[in-house]
C-alpha positions as CSV (number, residue, x, y, z in Angstrom):
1,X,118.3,101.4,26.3
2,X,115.2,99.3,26.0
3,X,113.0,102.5,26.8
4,X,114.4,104.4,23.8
5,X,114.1,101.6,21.3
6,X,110.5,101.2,22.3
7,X,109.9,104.8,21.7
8,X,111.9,105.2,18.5
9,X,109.9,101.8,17.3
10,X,106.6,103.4,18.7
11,X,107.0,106.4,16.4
12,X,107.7,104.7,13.4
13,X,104.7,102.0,13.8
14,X,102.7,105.7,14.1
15,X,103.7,106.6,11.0
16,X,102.4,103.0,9.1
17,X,99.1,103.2,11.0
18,X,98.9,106.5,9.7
19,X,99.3,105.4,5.8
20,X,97.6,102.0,6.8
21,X,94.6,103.9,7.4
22,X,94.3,106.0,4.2
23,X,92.3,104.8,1.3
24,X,94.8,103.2,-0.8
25,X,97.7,103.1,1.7
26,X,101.1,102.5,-0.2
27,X,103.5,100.0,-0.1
28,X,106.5,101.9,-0.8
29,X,106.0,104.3,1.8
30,X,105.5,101.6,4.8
31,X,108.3,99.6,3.1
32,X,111.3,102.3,4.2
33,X,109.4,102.3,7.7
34,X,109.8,98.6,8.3
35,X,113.8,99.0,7.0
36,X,113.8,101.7,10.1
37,X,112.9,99.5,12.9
38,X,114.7,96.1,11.0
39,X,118.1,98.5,11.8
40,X,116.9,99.0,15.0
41,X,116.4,95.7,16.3
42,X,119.6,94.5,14.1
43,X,121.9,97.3,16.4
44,X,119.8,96.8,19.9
45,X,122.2,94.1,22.4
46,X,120.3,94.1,25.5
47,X,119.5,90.0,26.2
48,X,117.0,90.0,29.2
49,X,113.0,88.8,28.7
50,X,111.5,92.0,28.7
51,X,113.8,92.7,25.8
52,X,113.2,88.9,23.8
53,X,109.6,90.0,24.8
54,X,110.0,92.9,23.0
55,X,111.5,92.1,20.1
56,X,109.5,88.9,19.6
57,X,106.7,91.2,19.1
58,X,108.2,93.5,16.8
59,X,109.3,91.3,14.6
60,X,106.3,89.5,14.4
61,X,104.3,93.2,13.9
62,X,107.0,93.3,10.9
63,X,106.3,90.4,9.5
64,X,102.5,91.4,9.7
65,X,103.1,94.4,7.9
66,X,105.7,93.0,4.9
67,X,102.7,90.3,4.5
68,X,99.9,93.2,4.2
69,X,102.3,95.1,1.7
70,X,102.6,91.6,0.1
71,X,106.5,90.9,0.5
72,X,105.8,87.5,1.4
73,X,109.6,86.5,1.6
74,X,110.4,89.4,3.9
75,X,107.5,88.1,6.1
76,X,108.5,84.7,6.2
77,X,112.0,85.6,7.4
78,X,111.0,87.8,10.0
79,X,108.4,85.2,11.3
80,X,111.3,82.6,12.0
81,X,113.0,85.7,13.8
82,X,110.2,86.1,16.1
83,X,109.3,82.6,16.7
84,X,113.0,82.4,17.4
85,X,112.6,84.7,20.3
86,X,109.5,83.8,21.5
87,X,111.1,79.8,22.2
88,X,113.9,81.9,24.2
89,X,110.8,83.3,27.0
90,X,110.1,81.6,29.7
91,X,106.5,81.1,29.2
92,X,105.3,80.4,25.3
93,X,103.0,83.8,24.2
94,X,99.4,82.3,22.8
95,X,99.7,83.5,19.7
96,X,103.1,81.7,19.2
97,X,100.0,78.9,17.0
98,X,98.9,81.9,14.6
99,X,102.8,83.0,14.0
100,X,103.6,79.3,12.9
101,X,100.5,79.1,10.7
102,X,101.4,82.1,9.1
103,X,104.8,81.8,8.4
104,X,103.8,78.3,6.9
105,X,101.0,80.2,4.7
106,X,104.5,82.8,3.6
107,X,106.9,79.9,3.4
108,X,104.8,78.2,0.7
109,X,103.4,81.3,-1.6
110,X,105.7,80.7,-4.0
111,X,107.2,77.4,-4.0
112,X,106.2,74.0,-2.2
113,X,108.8,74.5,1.5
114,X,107.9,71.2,3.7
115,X,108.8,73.9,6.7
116,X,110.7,70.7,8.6
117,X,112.6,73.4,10.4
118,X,109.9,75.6,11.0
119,X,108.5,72.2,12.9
120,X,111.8,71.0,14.5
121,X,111.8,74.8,16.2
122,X,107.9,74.5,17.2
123,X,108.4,71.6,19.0
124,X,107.3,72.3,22.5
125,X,105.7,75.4,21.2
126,X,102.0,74.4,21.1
127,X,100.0,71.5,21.5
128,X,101.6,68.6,19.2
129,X,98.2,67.4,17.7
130,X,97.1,70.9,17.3
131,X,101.1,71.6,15.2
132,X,100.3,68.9,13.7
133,X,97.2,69.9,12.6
134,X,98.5,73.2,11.3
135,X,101.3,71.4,9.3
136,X,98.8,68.6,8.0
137,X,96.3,71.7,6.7
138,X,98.6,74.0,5.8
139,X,100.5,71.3,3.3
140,X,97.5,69.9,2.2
141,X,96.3,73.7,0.9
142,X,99.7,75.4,-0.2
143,X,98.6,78.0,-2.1
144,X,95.5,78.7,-4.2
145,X,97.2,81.0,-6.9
146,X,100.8,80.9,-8.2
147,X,102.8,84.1,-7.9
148,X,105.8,84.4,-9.3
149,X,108.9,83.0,-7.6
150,X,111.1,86.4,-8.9
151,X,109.6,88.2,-6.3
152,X,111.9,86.2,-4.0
153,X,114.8,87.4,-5.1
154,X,117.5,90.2,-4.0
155,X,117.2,91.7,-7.3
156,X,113.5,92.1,-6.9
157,X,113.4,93.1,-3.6
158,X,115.9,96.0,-4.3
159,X,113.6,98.0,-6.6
160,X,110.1,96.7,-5.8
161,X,109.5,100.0,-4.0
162,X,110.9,102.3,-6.8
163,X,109.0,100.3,-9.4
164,X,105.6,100.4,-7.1
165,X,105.8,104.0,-6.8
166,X,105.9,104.9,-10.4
167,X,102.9,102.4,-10.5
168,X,101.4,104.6,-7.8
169,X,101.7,107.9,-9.8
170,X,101.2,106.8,-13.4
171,X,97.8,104.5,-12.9
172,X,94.8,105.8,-14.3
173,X,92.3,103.3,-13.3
174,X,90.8,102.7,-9.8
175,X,87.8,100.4,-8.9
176,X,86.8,97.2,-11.4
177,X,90.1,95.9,-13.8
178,X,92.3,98.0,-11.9
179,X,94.7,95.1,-11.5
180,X,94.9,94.6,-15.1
181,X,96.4,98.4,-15.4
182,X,99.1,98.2,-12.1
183,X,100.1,94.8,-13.4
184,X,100.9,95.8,-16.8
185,X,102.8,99.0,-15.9
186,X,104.7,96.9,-12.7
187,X,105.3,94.4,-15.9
188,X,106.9,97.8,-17.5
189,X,108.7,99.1,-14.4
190,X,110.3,95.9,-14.1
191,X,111.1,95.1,-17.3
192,X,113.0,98.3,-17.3
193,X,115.1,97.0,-14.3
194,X,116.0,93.9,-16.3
195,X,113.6,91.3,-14.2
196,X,111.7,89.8,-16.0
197,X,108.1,89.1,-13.9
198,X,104.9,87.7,-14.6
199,X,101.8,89.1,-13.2
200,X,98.8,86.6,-11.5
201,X,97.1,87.0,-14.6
202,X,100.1,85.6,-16.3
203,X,100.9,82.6,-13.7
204,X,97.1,82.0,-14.0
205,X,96.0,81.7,-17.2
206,X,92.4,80.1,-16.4
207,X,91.4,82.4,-13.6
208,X,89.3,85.7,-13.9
209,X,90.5,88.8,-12.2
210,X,88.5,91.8,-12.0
């Protein structure tokens, strides 16, 4: 059982290596891949720790990949899931520190999170100073742009990839300003959908994107 979920997840992760390593790689094609293996894990019931091995590091390649194609919320909740499993092994992986940072760094892209049960489930996780640490930095430096707290939401979430790949086909800029032209036509794309988003530009009046 374990065997065939590592193959099925193996071919899939193929596939988003394959688009991650195009020029412009696309978010709404690696977006249905990482819906694939989320049903996979969700209908897998094996409970042994070569399985919680496995899925703890599935998960966390999920997350990974929701936080490249910028779906910070998605990566934030399949963060917890991983840290979740990686408590439940007998011996704590090393990079169990770099999955807590991170899922601080998603937690608080949009809104200020304090994370206090991200903490309570570290406990014993890592060194305390070094959690600490993490939490003390992490706190300190939230964010460095605002984003728009929309794309948090269910509504969002259900048409982001529809709305990114008219994006994809109707830009005609690439290079310098692009941004300026995918933001205004997602602005569109959205609008049409009835959510109402602002781009960075919008969120951050006094900064400069090129």
């Amino acid at each position: 059982m374990l065997e065939k979920l590592q193959d099925d997840v193996l071919t899939i992760v193929k596939k988003i290596e394959e688009e991650r390593e195009k020029d412009n790689p696309r978010s709404f094609v690696i977006s249905p891949f990482l819906s694939e293996i989320i049903t996979l894990l969700n209908s897998f019931k094996e409970d042994n720790q070569e399985a919680i091995n496995f899925l703890y590091k599935t998960y966390n390649y999920v997350a990974k990949m929701y936080a490249y194609i910028g779906r910070f919320t998605l990566a934030s909740k399949y963060r917890l899931i991983s840290l979740k499993y990686a408590k439940r092994l007998i011996k704590v992986p090393k990079d169990t520190t770099e999955i807590i940072y991170q899922l601080l760094r998603d937690r608080n892209y949009y809104v200020d999170d304090d994370c206090e049960d991200v903490k309570e489930l570290a406990q014993g996780m890592t060194d305390p100073t070094v959690l600490e640490n993490i939490f003390a930095e992490r706190m300190k430096n939230r964010r460095s742009l605002k984003h728009d707290p929309i794309e948090m939401s269910d509504e969002y979430l259900a048409v982001i990839d529809e709305v990114e790949e008219k994006v994809y086909k109707n830009r005609t800029i690439s290079g310098m300003g692009a941004c300026h032209e995918i933001w205004h036509l997602k602005y569109i794309y959205l609008a049409e959908k009835g959510i109402e988003w602002r781009s960075p530009a919008m969120m951050n009046p006094h900064v400069m994107f090129d």
